[in-house]
Structures are given as structure tokens and as C-alpha cells.
KESE-849481 format. One record per residue (C-alpha): residue in one letter; x, y, z. Coordinates in pm, whole numbers, padded with zeros to 5 digits, always signed. Each point is the difference from the previous one (the first is absolute). Layout:
REM residues N
aXYZ/...
//
This chain:
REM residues 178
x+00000+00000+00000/x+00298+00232+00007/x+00059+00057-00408/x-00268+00062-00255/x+00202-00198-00262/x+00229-00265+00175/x-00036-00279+00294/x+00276-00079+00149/x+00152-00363+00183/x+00270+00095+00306/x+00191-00282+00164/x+00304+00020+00219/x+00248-00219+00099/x+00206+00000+00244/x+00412-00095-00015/x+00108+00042+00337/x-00018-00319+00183/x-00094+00203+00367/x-00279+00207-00234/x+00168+00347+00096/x-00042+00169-00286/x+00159-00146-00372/x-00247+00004-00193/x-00090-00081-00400/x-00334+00208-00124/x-00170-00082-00298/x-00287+00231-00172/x-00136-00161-00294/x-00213+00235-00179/x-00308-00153-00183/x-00226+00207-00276/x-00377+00026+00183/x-00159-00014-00282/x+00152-00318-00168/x+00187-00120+00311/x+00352-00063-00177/x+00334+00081+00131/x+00116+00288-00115/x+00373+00000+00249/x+00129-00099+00285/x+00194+00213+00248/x+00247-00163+00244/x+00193+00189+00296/x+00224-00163+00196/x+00096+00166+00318/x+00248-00074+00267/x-00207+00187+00306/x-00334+00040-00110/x-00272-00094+00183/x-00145-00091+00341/x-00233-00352-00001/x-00324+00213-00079/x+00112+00180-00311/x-00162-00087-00309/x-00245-00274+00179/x-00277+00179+00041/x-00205+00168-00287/x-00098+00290+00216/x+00309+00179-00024/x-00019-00005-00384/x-00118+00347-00112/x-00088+00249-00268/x+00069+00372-00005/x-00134+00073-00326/x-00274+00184+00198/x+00199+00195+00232/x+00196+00237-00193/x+00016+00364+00097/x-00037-00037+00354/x+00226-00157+00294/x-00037-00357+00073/x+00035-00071+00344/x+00153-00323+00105/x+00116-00158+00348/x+00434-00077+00018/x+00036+00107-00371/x-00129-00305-00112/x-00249+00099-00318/x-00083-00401-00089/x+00218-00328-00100/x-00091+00027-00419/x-00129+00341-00105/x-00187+00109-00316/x+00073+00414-00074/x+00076+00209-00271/x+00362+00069+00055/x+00063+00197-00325/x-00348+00185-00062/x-00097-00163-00275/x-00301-00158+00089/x+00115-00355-00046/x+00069-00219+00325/x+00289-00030+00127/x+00159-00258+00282/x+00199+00028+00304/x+00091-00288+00185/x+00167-00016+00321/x+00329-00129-00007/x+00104+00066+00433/x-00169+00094+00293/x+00245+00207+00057/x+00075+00151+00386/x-00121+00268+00096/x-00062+00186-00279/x-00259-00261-00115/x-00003-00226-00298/x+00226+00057-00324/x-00153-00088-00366/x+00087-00036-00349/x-00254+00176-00244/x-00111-00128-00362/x-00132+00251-00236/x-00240-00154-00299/x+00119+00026-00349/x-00226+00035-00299/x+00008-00384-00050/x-00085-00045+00371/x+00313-00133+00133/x+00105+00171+00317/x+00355+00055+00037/x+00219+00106+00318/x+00057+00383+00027/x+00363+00029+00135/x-00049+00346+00119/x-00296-00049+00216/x+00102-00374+00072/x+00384+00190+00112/x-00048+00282+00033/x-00361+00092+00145/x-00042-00353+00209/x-00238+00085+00200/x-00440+00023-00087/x-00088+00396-00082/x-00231+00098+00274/x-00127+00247-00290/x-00027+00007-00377/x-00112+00325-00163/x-00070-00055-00320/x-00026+00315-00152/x+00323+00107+00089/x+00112-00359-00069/x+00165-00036+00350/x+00054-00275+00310/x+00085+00084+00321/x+00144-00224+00242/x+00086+00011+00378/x+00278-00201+00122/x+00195-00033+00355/x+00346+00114-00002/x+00124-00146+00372/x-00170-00001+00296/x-00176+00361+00014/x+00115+00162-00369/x-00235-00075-00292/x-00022+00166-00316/x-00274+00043-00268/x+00079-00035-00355/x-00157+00144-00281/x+00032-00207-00388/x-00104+00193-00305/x-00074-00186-00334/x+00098+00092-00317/x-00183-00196-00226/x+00167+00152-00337/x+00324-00125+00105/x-00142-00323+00214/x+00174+00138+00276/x-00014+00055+00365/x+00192+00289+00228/x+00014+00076+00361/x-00188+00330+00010/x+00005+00043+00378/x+00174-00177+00343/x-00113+00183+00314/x+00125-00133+00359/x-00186+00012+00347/x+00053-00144+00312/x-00314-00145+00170/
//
């Protein structure tokens, strides 16, 4: 129920023996209306995920609805798979996470959609970005993230998108202490 166009099958494996975190995720990505495989995504990560991530549905989500205003979230963590529109241009796009991260909350890589609806990994928000925009204004084409520093710094950062160019900048970082 999360995409208009695609279902999706998530399964996880663990490859730590003690089940502390090593993990193998696998998205495949299935057309709704003819229920073929379009791709699959796999993400291996070396300290991803506590036992709870990824098995339960509930913590799949869709921002496609929530653009243009602040999404509010407890410990930073915006959902396990996420549908959004990364790029503003009205396609859906993916971001999985890939660690829970610390304190700072989870970490994710992000898939934009391609005109042939593949998704592939955007480097700069996967790298660069890391962590789920708290707020996407799409007429100004920008994300804005809030992320922990250490134990009392954080620091909001502002992404603008420059769609001629397919490119992303760091518009704005602003620090606080709280």
C-alpha cells in the first residue's frame, strides 16, 4: 500500500552468528499492475540493524503526502524502507536503511527512479546526506536534515536540487546546542 505503481518483497538475513547486527537486505521490486520483477536491490551492511528492523511492516512508510511541511518523528528514525520523492520529479523514489546508527538515528542509502523505472543508488544523498530529510520543499527543490554532532552539538543541513545539472549542493549547515 505504500507505491501507486510497485509492491515490494523485503527479507533480511542475518550473517553474524550472535545476531548483532550483519545483515544482507534484499528489496525486490515487482510491477503492481502485472506483478513482474522489475530489480532487485541488495545492501549489505556490517552494523546495521537491531533484531526488529525490517520485521515488521509498520515501520514501512510513504512520504509522498507529506511534502512542504515538517515530519515529526521519535529518535530520528523516519521508517525501515521509505517511498519519497527525493529529486522532485514526481516519480517514487526509495530509501532503505542501511544502520541504526547511534545516536544520531538510522543511516540510509536512497534510490532515485529512472525513466525505465529502475531505481539506482544516489551517492550524494546515500554519502553525503545519510540521514532522512525531516523536510522537503518542493518548490524550492530542497531537503533539510537534522543530525547530532556529539553529545549536545547538532546541526541542521539544508540540500538544494538542481535538476538541470542532476545535482545536489549544501545550501545551508547551522549548529545549536540543545
Amino acid at each position: 500500500m505504500l507505491s501507486k505503481k510497485f509492491d515490494f518483497e523485503i527479507s533480511t538475513k542475518s550473517t553474524d552468528q550472535n545476531n548483532l547486527g550483519s545483515a544482507e537486505i534484499k528489496i525486490t521490486i515487482l510491477s503492481k499492475q502485472k506483478n513482474n520483477k522489475i530489480q532487485t536491490i541488495d545492501i549489505k551492511s556490517e552494523f546495521i540493524l537491531k533484531s526488529e528492523s525490517f520485521k515488521n511492516c509498520s515501520n514501512n512508510k510513504s512520504y509522498l503526502k507529506t511534502v512542504n511541511s515538517l515530519i515529526k518523528v521519535y529518535d530520528y528514525d523516519f521508517g525501515d524502507f521509505i517511498i519519497a520523492d527525493f529529486n522532485f520529479d514526481d516519480k517514487e523514489d526509495l530509501a532503505i536503511k542501511r544502520e541504526e546508527g547511534g545516536n544520531g538515528g538510522p543511516l540510509y542509502n536512497f534510490y532515485v527512479q529512472t525513466e525505465n523505472q529502475k531505481f539506482i543508488l544516489n551517492d550524494m544523498l546515500s554519502k553525503e546526506m545519510e540521514s532522512f530529510p525531516y523536510f522537503f520543499d518542493t518548490k524550492n527543490k530542497i531537503l533539510r536534515i537534522n543530525k547530532r554532532i556529539d553529545s549536545v552539538k547538532y546541526q541542521i543541513v539544508t540540500y538544494e536540487y538542481f535538476p538541470k545539472n542532476r545535482i545536489w549542493k549544501i545550501k545551508s549547515k547551522n549548529e545549536y546546542i540543545n
